[in-house]
C-alpha positions in Angstrom: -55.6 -78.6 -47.8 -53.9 -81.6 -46.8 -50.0 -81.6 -47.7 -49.5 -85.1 -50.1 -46.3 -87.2 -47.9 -44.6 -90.0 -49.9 -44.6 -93.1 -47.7 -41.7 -95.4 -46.7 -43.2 -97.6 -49.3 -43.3 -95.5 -51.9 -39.3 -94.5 -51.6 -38.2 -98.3 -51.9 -40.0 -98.7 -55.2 -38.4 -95.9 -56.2 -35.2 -97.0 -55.6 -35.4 -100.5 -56.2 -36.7 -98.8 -59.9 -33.7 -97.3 -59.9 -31.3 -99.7 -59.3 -33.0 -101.4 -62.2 -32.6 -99.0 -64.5 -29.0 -98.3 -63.8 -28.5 -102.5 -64.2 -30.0 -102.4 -67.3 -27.8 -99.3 -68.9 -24.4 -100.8 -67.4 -25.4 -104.4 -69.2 -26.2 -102.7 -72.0 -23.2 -100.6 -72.4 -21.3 -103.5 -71.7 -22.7 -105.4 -74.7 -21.6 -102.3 -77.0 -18.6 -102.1 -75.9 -18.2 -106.0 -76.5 -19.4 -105.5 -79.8 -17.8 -102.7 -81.0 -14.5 -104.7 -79.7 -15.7 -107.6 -81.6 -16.5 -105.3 -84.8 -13.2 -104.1 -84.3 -11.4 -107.3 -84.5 -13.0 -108.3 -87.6 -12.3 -104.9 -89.4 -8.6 -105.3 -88.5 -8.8 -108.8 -89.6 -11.0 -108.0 -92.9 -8.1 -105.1 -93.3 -5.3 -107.8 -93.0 -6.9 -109.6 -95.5 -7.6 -107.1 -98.1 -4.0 -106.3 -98.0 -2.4 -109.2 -98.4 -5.4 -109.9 -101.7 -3.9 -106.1 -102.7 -0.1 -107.0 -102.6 -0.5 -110.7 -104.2 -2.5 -108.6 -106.7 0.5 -106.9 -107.1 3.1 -109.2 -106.7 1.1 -111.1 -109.5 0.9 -107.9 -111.3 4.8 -107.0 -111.1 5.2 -110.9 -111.8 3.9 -110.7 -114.8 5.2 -106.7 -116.0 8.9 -108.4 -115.2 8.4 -111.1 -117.5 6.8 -108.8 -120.4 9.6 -106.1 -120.1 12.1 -108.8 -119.4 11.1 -110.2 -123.1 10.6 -106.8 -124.1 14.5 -106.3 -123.3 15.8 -109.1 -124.8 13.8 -108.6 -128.1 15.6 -105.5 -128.1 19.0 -106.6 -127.2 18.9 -109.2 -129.7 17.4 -106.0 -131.9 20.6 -104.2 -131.2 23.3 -106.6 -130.2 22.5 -109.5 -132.4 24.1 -113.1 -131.2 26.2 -110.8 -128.3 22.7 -110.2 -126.6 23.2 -113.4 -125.1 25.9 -111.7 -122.8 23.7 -108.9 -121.7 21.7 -111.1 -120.1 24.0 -113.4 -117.6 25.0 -111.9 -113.9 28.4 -110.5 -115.1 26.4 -108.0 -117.3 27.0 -105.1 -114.4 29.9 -102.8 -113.5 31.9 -105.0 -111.9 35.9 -105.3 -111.4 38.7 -107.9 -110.7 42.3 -107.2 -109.3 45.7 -108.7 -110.6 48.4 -107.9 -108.5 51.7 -108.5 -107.5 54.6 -106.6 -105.7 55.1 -104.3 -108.2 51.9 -103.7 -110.2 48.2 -103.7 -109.4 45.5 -103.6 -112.1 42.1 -103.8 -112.3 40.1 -105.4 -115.0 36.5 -104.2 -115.5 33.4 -106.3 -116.8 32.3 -103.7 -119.0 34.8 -104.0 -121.7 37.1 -106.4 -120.7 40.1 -103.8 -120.7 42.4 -102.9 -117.8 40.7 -100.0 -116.4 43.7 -99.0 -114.3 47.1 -99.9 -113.4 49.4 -98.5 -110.8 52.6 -98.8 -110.0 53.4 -99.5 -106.6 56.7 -98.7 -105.9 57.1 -95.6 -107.0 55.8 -92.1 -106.5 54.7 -89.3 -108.7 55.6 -85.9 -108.6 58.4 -86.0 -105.8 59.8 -88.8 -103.1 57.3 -88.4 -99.9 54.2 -87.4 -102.1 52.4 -90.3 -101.0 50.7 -90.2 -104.3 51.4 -93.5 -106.4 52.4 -93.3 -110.0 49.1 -94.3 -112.1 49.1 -95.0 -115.9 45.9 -95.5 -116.4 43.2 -94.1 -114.4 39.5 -92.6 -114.1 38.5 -93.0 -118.2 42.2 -91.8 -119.0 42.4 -95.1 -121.0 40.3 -96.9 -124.5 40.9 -100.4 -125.6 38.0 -101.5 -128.0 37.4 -103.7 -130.8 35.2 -103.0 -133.0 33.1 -105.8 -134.2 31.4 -106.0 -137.9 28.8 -108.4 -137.9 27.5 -110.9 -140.8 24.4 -108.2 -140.9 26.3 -104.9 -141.5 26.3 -103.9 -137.4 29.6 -102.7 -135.9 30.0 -103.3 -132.2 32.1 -101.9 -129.6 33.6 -104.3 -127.0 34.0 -101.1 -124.5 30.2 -101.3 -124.5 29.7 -104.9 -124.3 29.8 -107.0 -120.5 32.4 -109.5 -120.6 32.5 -112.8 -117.8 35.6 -112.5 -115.3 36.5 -116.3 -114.3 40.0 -117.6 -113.0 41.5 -120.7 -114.5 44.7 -122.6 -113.9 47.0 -122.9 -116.7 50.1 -124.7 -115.8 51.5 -123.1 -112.6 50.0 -119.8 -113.5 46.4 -118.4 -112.5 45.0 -116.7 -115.8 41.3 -114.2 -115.4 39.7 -115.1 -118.5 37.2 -112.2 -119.7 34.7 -113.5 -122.0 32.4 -111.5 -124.5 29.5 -114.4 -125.0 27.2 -114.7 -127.7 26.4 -118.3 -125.8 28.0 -121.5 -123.9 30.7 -122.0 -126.2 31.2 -119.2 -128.2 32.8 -115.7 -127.0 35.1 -113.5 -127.5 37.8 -114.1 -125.0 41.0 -111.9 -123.1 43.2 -114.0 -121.2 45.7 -112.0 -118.6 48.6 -113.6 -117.0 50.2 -111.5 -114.5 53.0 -113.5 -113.3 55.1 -112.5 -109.3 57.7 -109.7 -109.2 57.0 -108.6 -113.0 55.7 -106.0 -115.0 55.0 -107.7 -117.9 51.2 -109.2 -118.8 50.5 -111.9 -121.0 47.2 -111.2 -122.7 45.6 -113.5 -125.1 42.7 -112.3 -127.3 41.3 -115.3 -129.2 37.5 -116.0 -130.4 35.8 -119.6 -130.7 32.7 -120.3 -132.5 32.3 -116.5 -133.8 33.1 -117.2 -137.6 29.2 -117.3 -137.7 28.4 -114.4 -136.6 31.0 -112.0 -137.3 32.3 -110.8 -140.7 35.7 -112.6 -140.7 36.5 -110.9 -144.5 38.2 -108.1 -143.1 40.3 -107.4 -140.3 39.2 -106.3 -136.6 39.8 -103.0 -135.5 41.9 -102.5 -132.3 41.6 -99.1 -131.2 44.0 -98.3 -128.0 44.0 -94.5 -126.7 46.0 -93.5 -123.9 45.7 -89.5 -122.4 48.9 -89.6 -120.0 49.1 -88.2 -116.6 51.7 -86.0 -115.3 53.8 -88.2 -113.2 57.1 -85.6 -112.3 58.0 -82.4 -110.8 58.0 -80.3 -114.2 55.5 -80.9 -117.0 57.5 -79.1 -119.3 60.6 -81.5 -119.1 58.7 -84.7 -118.7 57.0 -83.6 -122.1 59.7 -83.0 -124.0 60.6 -86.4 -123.5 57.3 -88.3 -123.9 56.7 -89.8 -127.0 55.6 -92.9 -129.0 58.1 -95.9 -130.6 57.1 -98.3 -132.3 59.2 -101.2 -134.2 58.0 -102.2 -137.2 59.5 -104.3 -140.5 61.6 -106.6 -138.5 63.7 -104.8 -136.0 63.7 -101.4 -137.2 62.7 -98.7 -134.2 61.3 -95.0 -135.0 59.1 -93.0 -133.0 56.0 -90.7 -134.0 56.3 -87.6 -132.3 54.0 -85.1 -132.8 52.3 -86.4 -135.8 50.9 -89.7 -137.6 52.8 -92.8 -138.3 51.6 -95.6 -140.7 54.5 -98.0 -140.4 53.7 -101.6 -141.8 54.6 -105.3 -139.7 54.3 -103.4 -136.3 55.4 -105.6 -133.8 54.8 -103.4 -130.6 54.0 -100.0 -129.9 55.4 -98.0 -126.6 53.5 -95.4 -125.0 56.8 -93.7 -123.4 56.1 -91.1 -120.6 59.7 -90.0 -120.2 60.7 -92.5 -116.9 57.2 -94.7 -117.5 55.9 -96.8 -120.0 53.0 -98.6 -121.3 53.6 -100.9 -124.3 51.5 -103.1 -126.1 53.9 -106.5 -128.2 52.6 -109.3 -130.4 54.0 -112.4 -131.9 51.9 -112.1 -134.9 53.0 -108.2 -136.4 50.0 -105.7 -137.0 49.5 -105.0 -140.7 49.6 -101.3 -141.6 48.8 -99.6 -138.2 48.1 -95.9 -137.6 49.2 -94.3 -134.7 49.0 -90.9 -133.4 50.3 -88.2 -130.8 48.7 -84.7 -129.9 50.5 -82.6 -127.8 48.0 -81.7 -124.6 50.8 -79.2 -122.7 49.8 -75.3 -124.5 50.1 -73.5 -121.3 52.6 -75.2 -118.6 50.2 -73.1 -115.4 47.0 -74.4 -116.8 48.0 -77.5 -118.3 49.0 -79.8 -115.7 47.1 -82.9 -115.3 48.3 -84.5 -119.0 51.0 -83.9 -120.9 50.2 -86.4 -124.6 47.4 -88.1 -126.0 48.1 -91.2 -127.5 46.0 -93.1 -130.2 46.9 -96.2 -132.3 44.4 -98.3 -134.6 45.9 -102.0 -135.0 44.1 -104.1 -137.5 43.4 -107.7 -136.3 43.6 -110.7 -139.1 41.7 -113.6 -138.6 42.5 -116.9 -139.4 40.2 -119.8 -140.6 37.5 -117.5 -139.0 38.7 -116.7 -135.8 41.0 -114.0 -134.2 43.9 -116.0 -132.3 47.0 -113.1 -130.9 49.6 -113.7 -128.5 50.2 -110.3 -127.1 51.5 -109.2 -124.0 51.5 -105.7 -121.8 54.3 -103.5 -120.1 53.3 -101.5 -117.5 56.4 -100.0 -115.8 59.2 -97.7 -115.4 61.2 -97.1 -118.7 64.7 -98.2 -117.4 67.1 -99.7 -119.3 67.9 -102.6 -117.4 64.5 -103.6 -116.9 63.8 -103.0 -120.4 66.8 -104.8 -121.6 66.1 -108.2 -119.2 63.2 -108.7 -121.1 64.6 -111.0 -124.1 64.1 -110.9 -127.6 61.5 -107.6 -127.5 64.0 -104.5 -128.4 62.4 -102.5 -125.7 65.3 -101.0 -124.2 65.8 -98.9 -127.9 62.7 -96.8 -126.6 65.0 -95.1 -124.5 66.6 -92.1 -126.9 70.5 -93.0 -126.4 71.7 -91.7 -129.4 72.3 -93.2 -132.7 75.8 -94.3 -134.2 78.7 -93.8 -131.6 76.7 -91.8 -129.4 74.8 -94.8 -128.6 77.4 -97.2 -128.1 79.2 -94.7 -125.7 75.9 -94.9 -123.4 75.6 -98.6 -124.0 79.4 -99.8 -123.6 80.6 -97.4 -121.4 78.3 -94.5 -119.6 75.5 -97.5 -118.4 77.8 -99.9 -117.1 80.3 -97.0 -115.0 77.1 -94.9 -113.8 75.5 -98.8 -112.9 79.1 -100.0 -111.1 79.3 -96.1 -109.4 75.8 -95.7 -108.5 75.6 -99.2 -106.6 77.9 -98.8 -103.4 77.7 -94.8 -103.5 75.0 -91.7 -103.8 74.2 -91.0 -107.1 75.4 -87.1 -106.8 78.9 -88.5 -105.6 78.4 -90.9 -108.6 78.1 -88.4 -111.3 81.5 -86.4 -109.7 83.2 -89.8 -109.9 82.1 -90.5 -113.0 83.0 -87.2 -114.3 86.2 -87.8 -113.0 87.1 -91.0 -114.5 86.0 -90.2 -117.8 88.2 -86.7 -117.8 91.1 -88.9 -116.8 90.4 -91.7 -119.8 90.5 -88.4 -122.0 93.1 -86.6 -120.5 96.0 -88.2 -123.3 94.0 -86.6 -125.8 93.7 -83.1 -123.9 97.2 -83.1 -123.5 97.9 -83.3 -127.1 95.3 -81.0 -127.5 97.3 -78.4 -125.4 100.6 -79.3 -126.9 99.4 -78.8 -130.1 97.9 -75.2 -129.3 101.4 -74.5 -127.3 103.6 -75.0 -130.5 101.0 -73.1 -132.6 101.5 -70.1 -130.2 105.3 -70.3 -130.4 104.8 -69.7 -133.6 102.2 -67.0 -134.1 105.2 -64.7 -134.3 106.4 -65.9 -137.4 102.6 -66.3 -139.2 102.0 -62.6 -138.6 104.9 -61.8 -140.3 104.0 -64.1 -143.5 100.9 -62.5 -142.5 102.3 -58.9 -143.3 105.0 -60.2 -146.3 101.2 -61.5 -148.3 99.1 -58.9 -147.3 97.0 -59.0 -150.4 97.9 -62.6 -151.2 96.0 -65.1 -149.6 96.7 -68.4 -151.8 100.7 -67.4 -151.4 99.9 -66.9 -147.6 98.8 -69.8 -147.1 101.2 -72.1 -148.9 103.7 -70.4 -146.8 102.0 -71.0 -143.7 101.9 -74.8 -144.7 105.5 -74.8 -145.5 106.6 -73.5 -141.9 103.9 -76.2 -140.2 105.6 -78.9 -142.2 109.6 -77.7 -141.4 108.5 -76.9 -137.7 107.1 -80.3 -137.5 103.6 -78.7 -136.5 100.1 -80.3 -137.5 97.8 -77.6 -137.5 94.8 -80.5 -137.4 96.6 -81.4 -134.5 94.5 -79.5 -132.3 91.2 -79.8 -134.0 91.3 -83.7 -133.8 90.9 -84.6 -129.8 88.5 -82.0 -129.7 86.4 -84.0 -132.3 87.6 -87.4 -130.2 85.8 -85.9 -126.7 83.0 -84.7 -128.4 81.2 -87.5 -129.1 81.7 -88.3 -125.5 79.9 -84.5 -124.5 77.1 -85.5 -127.0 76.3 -88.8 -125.5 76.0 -87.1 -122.1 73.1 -85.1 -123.3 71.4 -88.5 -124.1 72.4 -90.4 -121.2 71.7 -88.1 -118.2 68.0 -87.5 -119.5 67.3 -90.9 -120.0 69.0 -92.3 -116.4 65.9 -93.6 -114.2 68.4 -94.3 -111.5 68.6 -90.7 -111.2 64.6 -90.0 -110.2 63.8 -88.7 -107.1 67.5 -89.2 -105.8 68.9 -85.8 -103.9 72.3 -84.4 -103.8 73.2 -81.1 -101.7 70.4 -78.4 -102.5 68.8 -80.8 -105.3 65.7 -82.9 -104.4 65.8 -84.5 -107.4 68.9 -85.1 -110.1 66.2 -86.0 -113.0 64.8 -82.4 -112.2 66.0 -79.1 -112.1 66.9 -78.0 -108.9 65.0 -75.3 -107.9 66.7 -72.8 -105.3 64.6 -69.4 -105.7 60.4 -68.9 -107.1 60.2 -66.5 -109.4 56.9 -64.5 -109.3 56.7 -63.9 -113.0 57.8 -65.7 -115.9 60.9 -64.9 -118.0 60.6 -66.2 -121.7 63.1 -68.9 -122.3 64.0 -69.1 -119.4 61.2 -70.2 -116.7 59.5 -69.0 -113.4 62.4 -70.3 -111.3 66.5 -69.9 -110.7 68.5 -73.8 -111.0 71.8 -72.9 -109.2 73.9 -75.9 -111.1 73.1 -74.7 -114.6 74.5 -70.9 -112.9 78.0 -72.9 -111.5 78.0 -75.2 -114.8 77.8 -71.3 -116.9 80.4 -70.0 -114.8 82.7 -72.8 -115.5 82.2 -72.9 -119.3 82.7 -68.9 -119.1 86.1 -69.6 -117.4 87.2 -72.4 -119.5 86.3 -71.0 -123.1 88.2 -67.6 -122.0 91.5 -69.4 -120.9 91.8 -71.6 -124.2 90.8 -69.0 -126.3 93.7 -67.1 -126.0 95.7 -70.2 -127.3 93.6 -70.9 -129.8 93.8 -67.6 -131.7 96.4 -67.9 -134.0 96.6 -64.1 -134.6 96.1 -64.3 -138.7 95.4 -61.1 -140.3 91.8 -61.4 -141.7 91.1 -63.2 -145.1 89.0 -62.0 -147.5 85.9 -63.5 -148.0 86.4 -65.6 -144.5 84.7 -64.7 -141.2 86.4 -63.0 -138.7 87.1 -66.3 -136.2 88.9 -64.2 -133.5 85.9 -62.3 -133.4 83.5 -64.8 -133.0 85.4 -67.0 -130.7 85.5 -64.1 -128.3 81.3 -63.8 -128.7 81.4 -67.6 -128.4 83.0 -66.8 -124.8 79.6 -65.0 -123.1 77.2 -66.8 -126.0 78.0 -70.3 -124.6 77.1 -69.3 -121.3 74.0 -67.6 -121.5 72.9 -70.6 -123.8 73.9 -72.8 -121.3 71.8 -70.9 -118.5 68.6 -70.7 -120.0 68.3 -73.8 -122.0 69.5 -75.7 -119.0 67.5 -74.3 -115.8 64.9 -76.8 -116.0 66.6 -79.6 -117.3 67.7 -82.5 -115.0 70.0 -81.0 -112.4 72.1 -84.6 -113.1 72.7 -83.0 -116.6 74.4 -79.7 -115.3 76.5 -81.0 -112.8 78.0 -83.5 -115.0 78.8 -80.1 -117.1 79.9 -78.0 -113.9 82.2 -80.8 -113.2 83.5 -81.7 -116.5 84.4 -78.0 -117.1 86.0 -77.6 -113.5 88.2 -81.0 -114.0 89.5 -80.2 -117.7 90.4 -76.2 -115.9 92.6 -78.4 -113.1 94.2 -80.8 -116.3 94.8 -77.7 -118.1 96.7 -76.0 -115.2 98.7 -78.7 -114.5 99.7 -79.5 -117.8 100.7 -75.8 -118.8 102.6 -76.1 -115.6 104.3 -79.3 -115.3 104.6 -80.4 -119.0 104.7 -77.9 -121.4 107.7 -75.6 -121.5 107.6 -73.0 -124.4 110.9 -72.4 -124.7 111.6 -76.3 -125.0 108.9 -76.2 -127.8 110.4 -73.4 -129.0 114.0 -75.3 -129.7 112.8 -78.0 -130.7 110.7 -76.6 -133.4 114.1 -74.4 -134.5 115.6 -77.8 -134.6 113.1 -79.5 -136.8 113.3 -76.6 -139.1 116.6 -77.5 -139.8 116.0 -81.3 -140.6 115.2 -82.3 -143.9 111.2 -83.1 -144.3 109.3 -85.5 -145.8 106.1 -84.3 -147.0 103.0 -86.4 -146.0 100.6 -87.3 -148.4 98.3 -84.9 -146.7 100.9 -82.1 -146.4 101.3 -82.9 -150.4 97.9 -83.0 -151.3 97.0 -79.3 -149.6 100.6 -78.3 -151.8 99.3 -79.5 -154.9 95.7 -77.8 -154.0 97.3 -74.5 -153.4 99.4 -74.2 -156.4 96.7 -74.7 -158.7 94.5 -72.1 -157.2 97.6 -70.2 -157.5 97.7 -70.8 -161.3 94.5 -70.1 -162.1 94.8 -67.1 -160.5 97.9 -66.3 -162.6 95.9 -67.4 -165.6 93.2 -64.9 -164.7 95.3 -61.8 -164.4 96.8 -62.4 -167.8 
């Protein structure tokens, strides 16, 4: 059989076939992929335009579901607030905050309220000198100042819930932030502050304009200030003691509340005193019947020590021809007496407790103006031992007749024991006896009593004046950090009742000095009379007056101000040196002694005192007569 060959021919169509073929599927793939590219493009572009159709759907959508909830809103503003919707609907009605400052003070104002939402004073520290931790009166919600509103259809609304608009406006040559509670244009409710350079004090302004409409103007306003007040010093305990509230009230009159509720009448401020800071609230136009009231916060001194009083007053608001119009002003600052008394006309400086009657005019007249004069060229510490010194020397003609007296009355003990022994069973006849030797010896048995009750007065207005002394926070002297505190030298791990978890080392030296000084005048002062009946035994209790005075002094003084006890350590230390001297340089008992012999032979004239005690005693004596018979 033939084998079939394929021809040169026959390969050449084949390929040229081929080649064809494989042309035609590369064109042809090329026009896909051109078209799918193309298809592509318009998909994407189709896309791009679906979405932006989608989102001005949306936008339209949103558009319109802010404009039905935003009348929604207002519908039920108006629902809730009434007229004062108006201000929950401009910018301001956010949590916002502006800043009045100066050297001294900075406080911020918030929108939501109106109120000062915090004030700090910036020169001074809390707790101790180097703290770094500023003293703050008002702080994180620690503070309420609302008014509440009554409308014209029965609503009562809280201005602590309602936005106010902060704007700054030039009045005279001050800059005032004007806080207004709107109800539209020109009608608000409106707090002016005024916070002038290097001062403390605040001028605030509440008036109203254009409101008479739409508030019930028939009754007074509600002003409800609450203040919960931070621990600002080293012991919680002492700083609140001394925290309380004053008011005045009915003209010029000053009390303070305590721990209970005050109603005065014609209040004319109110002083939120937190033993060395304040924050007081005055007006020119007096509150009617107020009601203020103080809680004690302080139960356990190691778990209770963040706040030591909370503070609450309600102040009714008058209005006149419609509107609220009150010239008030704020204090925010430390509660020093010369600060306090610079500011004219306003009483403040009676919020400090000085003491009333004679106590007060010591610390006024004489202890401010020496501690001021010592304290201004010299330490404070030094100040209080030359203070102490100065005023033991003023008093030192009194402690000498003092002594004298108790010198002539020991010369002649002798003969009152022996009177003592000649009436044992007669006290009446005793004692006109004893009264008839005083008066021939020329001896005033008062004599002694009498500068005692002179210095005292002086002793009592210490205990006022140390406590209150501002000059004396955070000042140190020797082991002392801080005179206004006690001055801490040993940490006790457990607490002793009374007497605290700590050992002061001046109320120890001030007990030791009392100790020694009660026991060397007691001796002189015991005038060795046999016991009367029906009288307590004074030896007796003169000599338990000799360890009770110090043990008093010890615990009721280790954490008070450390300024307190070394004024005592130092008073008791100086009148031990006068006594010395004068029992050695100026009193001679056997001069006394003559010189009393030497009166006794004198004739006497009775005083009217001396005759009076006479006339006293012989009538007891005859009724006694009368009722043996």
């Amino acid at each position: 059989m033939e084998e079939k060959k394929f021809d040169k021919n026959s390969i050449i169509g084949f390929g040229l076939i081929f080649l064809i073929v494989m042309w035609m599927m590369y064109n042809s793939q090329k026009t896909s992929q051109k078209e799918q590219a193309e298809k592509a493009k318009q998909a994407q572009i189709d896309k791009i335009n679906k979405a932006k159709e989608v989102a001005t759907k949306e936008i339209t959508s949103v558009a319109v579901d802010t404009t039905v909830n935003d009348t929604l809103k207002l519908q039920k503003l108006q629902g809730a607030l009434g007229g004062f919707a108006y201000s929950a609907t401009l910018p301001s009605a956010k949590e916002g905050y502006t800043v009045l400052e100066n050297d001294l003070v900075k406080l911020t104002i918030a929108n939501k309220g109106g109120y000062i939402s915090e004030a700090i004073l910036k020169k001074y520290e809390k707790f101790s000198k180097g703290s770094g931790q500023l003293v703050e009166l008002i702080k994180n919600n620690n503070a309420n100042f609302n008014l509440a509103l009554q409308t014209k259809d029965n609503r009562v609304l809280n201005t602590k819930d309602l936005f106010f608009e902060p704007t700054f406006k030039q009045v005279g040559e001050n800059k005032v932030l004007s806080m207004k509670l709107k109800t539209g244009p020109t009608t608000y409710l409106e707090y002016n502050y005024t916070l002038k350079p290097n001062n403390y004090m605040v001028d605030f302004d509440l008036r109203s304009q254009g409101l008479s409409t739409t508030l019930n103007t028939t009754k007074p306003t509600d002003l409800e200030w609450d203040l919960k007040t931070y621990r600002n010093e080293k012991s919680v305990t002492y700083e609140n003691q001394n925290a309380e509230i004053y008011f005045e009230y009915e003209d010029g009159k000053i009390d303070y509340v305590g721990r209970k509720e005050e109603t005065p009448s014609k209040t004319s401020f109110i002083a939120y005193k937190q033993h060395f800071f304040s924050s007081i609230l005055m007006t020119n136009t007096p509150f009617e019947t107020t009601k203020i009231h103080s809680e004690n916060l302080v139960n356990d001194v190691k778990i209770d020590t963040v706040f030591t009083k909370q503070f609450k007053s309600t102040l009714p608001l008058a209005y006149r021809n419609g509107e609220l119009d009150y010239k008030m002003n704020w204090y925010f600052g430390p509660t020093d007496y010369k600060t306090l008394n610079s500011i004219g006309g306003k009483n403040l400086d009676k919020i400090i407790p000085l003491g009333w009657g004679i106590f007060g005019w010591i610390n006024r007249f004489i202890f401010i103006p020496l501690f001021g004069f010592l304290g201004g060229f010299m330490p404070y510490g030094w100040a209080i031992i030359v203070f102490t010194i100065l005023i033991k020397i003023a008093m030192s003609p009194i402690t000498f007749k003092s002594f004298l007296s108790q010198a002539k009355m020991k010369v002649l003990r002798p003969e009152i024991t022996e009177l003592g022994e000649k009436y044992p069973k007669d006290a009446v006849k005793k004692q006109q006896e004893t009264m008839k030797l005083y008066n021939k010896a020329g001896v005033n048995p008062m004599a002694g009593c009498i500068p005692a009750l002179i210095q005292m007065p002086f002793l009592m207005a210490s205990f006022r004046f140390f406590p209150s002394a501002f000059e004396l926070r955070q000042k140190s002297f020797l082991w002392a950090d801080d005179l206004s505190s006690f001055d801490q030298v040993i940490k006790l791990p457990f607490n002793i009742p009374l007497y605290g978890d700590h050992i002061s080392l001046f109320p120890i030296l001030a007990a030791i000095a009392i100790f020694f000084y009660m026991k060397m005048t007691s001796g002189d002062n015991q005038m060795a009379q046999p016991q009367q009946e029906g009288m307590p035994d004074m030896t007796k209790m003169m000599k338990m007056m000799i360890y009770i005075s110090p043990i008093m002094m010890l615990i009721f003084f280790n954490s008070y101000g450390s300024g307190l006890s070394l004024y005592n350590f130092m008073s008791n230390l100086i009148t031990i040196g006068i006594m010395l001297v004068i029992k050695k340089y100026f009193i001679d008992s056997d001069k006394i002694h003559a010189k009393i012999q030497e009166n006794k032979t004198k004739p006497v004239k009775e005083g009217k005192f001396q005759k009076k005690l006479r006339e006293v005693m012989e009538q007891a004596e005859e009724q006694k007569t009368k009722g043996k018979k």
